[in-house]
C-alpha positions as a LaTeX table, in Angstrom:
\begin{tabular}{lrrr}
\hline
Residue & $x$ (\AA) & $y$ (\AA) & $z$ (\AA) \\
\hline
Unk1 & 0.00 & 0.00 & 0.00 \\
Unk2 & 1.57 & 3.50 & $-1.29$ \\
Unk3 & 1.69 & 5.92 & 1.96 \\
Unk4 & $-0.13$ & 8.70 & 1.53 \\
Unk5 & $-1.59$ & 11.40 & 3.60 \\
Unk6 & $-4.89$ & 10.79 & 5.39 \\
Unk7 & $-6.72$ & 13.87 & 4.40 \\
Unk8 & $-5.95$ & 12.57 & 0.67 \\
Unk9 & $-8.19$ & 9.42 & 1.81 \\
Unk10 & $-11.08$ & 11.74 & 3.06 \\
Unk11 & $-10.88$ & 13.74 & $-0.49$ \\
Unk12 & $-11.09$ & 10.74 & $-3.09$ \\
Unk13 & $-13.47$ & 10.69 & $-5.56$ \\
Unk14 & $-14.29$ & 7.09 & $-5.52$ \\
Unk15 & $-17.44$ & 7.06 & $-3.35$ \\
Unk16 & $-19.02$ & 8.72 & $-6.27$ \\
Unk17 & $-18.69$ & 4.69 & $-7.93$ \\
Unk18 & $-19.60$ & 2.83 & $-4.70$ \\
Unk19 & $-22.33$ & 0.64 & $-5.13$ \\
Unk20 & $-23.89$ & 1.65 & $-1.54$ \\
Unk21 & $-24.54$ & 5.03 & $-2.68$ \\
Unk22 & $-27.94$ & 6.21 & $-2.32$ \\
Unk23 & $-29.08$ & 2.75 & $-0.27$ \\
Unk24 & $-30.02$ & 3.43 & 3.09 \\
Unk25 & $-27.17$ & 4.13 & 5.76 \\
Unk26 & $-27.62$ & 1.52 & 8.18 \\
Unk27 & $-27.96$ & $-1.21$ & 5.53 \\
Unk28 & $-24.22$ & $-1.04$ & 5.66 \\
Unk29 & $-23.92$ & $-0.95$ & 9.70 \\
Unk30 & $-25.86$ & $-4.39$ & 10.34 \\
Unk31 & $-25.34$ & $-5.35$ & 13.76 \\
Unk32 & $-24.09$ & $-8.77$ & 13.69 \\
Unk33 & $-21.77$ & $-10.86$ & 11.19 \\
Unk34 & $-24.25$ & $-12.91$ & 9.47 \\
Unk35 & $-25.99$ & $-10.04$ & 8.08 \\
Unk36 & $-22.32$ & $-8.21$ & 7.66 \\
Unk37 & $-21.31$ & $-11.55$ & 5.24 \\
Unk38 & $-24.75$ & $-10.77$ & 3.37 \\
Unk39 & $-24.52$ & $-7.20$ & 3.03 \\
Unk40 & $-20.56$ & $-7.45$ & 2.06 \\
Unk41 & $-21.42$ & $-10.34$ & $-0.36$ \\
Unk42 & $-25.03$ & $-8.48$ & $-2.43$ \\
Unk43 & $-23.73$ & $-5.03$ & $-2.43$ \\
Unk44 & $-20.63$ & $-4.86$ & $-2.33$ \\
Unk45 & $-19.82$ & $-7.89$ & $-4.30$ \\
Unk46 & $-20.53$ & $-6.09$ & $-7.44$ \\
Unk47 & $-19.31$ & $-2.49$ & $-6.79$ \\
Unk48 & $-16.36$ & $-1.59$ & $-9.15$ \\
Unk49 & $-14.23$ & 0.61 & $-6.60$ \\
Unk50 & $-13.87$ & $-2.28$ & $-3.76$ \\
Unk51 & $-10.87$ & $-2.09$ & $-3.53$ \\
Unk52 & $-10.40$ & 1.35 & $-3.23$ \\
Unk53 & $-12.96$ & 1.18 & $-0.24$ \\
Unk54 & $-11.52$ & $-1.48$ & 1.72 \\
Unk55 & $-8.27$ & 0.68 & 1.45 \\
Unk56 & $-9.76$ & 3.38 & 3.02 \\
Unk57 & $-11.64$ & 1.75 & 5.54 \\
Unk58 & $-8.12$ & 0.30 & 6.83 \\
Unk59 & $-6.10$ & 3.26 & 6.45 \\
Unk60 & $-8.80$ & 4.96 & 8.37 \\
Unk61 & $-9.96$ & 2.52 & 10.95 \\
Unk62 & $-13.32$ & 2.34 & 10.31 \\
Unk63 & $-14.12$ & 0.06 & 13.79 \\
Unk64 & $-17.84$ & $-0.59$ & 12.47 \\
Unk65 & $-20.01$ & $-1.58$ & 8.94 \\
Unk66 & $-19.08$ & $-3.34$ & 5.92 \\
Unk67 & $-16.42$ & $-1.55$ & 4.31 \\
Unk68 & $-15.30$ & $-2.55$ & 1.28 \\
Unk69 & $-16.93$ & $-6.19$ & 1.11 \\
Unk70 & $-15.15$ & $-6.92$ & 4.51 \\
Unk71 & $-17.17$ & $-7.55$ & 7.97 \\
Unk72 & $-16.03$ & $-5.43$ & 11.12 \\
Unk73 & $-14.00$ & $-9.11$ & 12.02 \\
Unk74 & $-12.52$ & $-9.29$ & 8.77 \\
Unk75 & $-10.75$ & $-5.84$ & 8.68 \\
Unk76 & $-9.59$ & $-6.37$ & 11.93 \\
Unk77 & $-8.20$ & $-10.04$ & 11.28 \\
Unk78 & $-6.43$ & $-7.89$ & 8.32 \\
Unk79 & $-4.97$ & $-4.89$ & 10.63 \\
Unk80 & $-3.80$ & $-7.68$ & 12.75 \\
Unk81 & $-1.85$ & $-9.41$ & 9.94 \\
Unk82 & $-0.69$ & $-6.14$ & 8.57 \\
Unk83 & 0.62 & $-5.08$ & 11.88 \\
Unk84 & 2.59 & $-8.31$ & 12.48 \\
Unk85 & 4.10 & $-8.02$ & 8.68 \\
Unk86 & 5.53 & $-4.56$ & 9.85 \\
Unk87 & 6.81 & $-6.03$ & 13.12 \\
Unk88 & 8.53 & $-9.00$ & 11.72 \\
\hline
\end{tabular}
């Protein structure tokens, strides 16, 4: 991942592309994993800046809702693995 400034992650233009825009907010803050999988798997599953979202959701921390077709568990299993990498 290219380092880059975290205001430059707050001023993308990407979320213009995101498949979730325009569905209803907490549709992508479901409160437990099952419905996390779901919601990561229907809507996100087809949206064509993914990537970019999952990127910002773990340069940013984003703690809660499906972020780039990840669960809340999943983006932390990553920061953990991430965070070893550098530490090794």
């Amino acid at each position: 991942m290219k380092h880059r400034n975290i205001i430059d992650y707050y001023q993308d233009d990407w979320w213009a592309d995101a498949a979730c825009l325009g569905t209803e907010p907490g549709m992508m803050f479901p409160m437990n994993e099952e419905q996390q999988r779901f919601v990561a798997s229907t809507v996100c599953g087809q949206c064509a800046v993914r990537a970019e979202c999952l990127e910002f959701a773990l340069v940013t921390k984003q703690e809660h809702g499906v972020w780039g077709g990840d669960t809340e568990s999943g983006r932390r299993h990553l920061l953990k693995i991430s965070k070893a990498q550098k530490q090794a």
